[in-house]
C-alpha positions in Angstrom: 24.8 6.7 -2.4 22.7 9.5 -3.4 23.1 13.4 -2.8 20.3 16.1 -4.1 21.4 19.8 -3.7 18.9 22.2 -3.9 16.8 20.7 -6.6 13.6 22.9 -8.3 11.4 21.9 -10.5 8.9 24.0 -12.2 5.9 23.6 -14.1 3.9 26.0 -16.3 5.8 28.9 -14.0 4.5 27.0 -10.7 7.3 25.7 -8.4 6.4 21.8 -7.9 10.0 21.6 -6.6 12.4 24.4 -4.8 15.6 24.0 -3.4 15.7 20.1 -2.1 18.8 18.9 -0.3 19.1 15.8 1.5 21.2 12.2 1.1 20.5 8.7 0.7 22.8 6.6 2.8 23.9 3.3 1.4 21.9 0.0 2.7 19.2 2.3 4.1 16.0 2.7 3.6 14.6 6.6 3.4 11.1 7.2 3.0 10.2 10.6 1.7 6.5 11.4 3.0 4.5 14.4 2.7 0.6 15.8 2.1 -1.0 15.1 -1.9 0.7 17.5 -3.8 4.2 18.0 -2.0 6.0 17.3 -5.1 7.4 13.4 -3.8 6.6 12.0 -6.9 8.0 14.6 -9.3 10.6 14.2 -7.3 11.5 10.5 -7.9 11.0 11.1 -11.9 13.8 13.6 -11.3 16.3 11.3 -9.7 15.3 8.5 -12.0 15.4 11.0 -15.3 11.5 10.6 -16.5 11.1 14.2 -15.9 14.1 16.1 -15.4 14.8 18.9 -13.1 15.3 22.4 -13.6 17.7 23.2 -11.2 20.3 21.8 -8.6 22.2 19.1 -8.8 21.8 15.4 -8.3 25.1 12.9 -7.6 25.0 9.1 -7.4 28.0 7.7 -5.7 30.2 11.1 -6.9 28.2 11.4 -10.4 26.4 14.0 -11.8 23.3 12.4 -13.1 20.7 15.5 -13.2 21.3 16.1 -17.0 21.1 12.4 -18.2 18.1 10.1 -19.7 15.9 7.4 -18.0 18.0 5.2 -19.9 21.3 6.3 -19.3 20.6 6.6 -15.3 18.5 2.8 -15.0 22.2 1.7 -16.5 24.1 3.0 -13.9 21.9 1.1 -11.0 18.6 3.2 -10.1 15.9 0.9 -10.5 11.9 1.8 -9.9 8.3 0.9 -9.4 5.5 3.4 -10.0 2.8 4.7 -8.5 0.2 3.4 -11.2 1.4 -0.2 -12.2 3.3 -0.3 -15.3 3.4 -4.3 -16.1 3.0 -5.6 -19.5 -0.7 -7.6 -19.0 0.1 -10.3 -21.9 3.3 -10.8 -21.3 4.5 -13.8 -18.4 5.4 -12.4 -15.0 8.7 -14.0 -15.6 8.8 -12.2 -18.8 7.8 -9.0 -17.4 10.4 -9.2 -14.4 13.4 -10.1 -17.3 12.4 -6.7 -18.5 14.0 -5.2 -15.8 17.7 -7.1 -17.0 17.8 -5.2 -20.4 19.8 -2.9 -18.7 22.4 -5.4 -17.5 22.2 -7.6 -20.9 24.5 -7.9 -23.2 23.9 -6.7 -26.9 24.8 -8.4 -30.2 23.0 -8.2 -33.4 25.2 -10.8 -35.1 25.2 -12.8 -31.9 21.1 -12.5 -31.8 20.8 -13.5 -35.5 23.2 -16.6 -35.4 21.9 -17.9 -31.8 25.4 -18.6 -30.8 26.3 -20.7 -27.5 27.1 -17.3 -25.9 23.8 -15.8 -26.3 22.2 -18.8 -25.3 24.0 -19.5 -21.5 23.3 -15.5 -21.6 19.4 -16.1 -22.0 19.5 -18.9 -19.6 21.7 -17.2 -16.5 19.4 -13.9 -17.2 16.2 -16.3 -17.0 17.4 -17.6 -13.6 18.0 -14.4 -12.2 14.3 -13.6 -13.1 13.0 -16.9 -11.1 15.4 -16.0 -8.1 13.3 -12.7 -8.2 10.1 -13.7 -8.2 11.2 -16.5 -5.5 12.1 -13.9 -3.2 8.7 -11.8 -4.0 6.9 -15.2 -3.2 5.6 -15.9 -6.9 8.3 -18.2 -8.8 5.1 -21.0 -9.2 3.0 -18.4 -11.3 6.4 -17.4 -13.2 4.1 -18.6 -16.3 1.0 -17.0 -15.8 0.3 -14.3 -18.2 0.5 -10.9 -16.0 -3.1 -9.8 -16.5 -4.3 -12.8 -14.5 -2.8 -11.9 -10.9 -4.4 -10.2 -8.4 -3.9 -6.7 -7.6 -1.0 -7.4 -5.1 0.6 -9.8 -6.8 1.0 -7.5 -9.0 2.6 -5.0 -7.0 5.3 -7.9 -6.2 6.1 -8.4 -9.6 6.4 -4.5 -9.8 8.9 -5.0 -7.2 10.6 -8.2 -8.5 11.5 -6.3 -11.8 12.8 -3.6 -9.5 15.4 -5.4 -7.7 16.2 -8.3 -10.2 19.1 -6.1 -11.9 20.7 -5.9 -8.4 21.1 -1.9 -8.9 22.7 0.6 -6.6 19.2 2.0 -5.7 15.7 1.2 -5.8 13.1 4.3 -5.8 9.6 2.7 -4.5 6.6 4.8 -5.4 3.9 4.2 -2.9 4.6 0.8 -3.3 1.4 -0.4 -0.8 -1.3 2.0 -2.5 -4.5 0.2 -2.9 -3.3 -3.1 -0.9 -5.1 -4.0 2.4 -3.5 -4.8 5.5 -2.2 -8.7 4.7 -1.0 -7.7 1.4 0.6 -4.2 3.4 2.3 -6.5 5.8 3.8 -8.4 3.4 5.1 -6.0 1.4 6.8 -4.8 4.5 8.4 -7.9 5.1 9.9 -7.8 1.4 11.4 -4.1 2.2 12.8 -5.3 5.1 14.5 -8.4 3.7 15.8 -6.7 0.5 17.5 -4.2 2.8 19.1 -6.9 5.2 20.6 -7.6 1.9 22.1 -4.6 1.5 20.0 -2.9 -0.8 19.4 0.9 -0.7 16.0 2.0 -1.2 13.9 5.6 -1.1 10.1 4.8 -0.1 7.5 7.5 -1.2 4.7 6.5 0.7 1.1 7.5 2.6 1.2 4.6 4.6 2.9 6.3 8.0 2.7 2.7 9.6 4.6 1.4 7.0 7.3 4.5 7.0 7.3 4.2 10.9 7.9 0.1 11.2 10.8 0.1 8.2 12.5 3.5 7.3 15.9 4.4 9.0 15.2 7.5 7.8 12.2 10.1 6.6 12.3 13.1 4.6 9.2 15.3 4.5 8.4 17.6 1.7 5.7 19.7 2.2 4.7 22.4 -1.2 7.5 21.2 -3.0 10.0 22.1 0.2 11.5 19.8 2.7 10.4 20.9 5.8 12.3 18.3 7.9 14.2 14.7 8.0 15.7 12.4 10.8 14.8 9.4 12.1 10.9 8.1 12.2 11.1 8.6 16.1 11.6 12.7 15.7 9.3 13.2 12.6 6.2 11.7 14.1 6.3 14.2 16.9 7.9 17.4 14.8 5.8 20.4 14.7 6.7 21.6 11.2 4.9 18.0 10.1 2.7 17.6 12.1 1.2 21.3 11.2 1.9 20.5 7.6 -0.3 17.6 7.5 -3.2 18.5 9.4 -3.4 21.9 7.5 -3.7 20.1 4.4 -6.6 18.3 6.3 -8.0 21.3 7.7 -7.9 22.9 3.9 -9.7 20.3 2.2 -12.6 19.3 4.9 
């Protein structure tokens, strides 16, 4: 689904990335972990072209995507949440999930301005997409509600719901579970899981290792903007590169 060869990134002359390799495997879900500062998130606006990378190439399904806009890459199927939630507060959580389907709308100026039939059964399919979203995030009743009144992890759902409701290729999730407790953490979990059953692929940055342990097939760990190991969640936990990497980070900031 999704290849990175040796991918850098620099900032200010400081190496934030240098020389990442690894693939995503299709219907998978990879979680890319590492200490504060490892570069994951820098990493994820590279693949999803917020902040493009200096070097290296990377290739969804065969293309070359390391030189294109946000735009330009969210219409070929990578969708994303972020790490600090970027909803739109007065508008509804159905209207903020539909934001997610501009990408997969079609456009008409004429068609707009004249309201024909066309753009109207268009309007109407895209809004039930939207509602199937939120049903499978567990908020279709508050599809209404102005955004700004959910709680803080309802709000991460409708993160989500936006996310998968274009149906794209890949799904990057940016510490998707910061700031929840354990309830909202478990159910979040549960959402991963299901949308991967249905076949989605998905790369999880994320803290949480119980999370990355119980549903990643597959974990990536970057460590001062290197990756220092991947495999399955059975052989990280117990790697020595990791473990060393994480409790030196520890160790360096007690």
């Amino acid at each position: 689904m999704l290849e990175l060869t040796r991918v850098s990134k620099w900032f200010g002359g400081l190496p934030a990335l240098q020389e990442v390799s690894f693939r995503l495997e299709t219907g998978r879900v990879t979680a890319l972990i590492g200490p504060n500062g490892a570069g994951k998130s820098t990493l994820i606006n590279c693949i999803s072209g917020v902040d493009p990378a200096g070097e290296g190439a990377i290739r969804l399904a065969g293309r070359a995507i390391e030189t294109l806009p946000a735009h330009v890459i969210a219409g070929l199927g990578i969708a994303r949440t972020f790490q600090n939630l970027k909803l739109f507060d007065r508008l509804s959580v159905l209207d903020n999930v539909l934001v997610g389907l501009t990408v997969t709308a079609e456009r008409s100026f004429f068609r707009s301005m004249l309201r024909l039939p066309a753009l109207r059964h268009q309007e109407r399919r895209l809004r039930l997409r939207g509602l199937e979203a939120l049903d499978d995030f567990g908020l279709a009743e508050k599809a209404a509600w102005p955004a700004a009144a959910l709680a803080y992890g309802e709000k991460k759902r409708v993160e989500m719901a936006r996310a998968f409701v274009s149906r794209p290729r890949l799904v990057l999730l940016d510490e998707p579970v910061a700031g929840l407790n354990a309830v909202e953490t478990a159910g979040i979990a549960r959402h991963i899981r299901q949308q991967r059953n249905a076949g989605h692929t998905m790369l999880l940055v994320e803290h949480d290792m119980e999370l990355v342990m119980d549903v990643a097939d597959q974990v990536v760990v970057l460590d001062s903007g290197r990756c220092i190991a991947s495999g399955p969640p059975a052989a990280i936990r117990n790697n020595p590169r990791v473990l060393e990497a994480y409790l030196g980070r520890m160790e360096a900031t007690a």
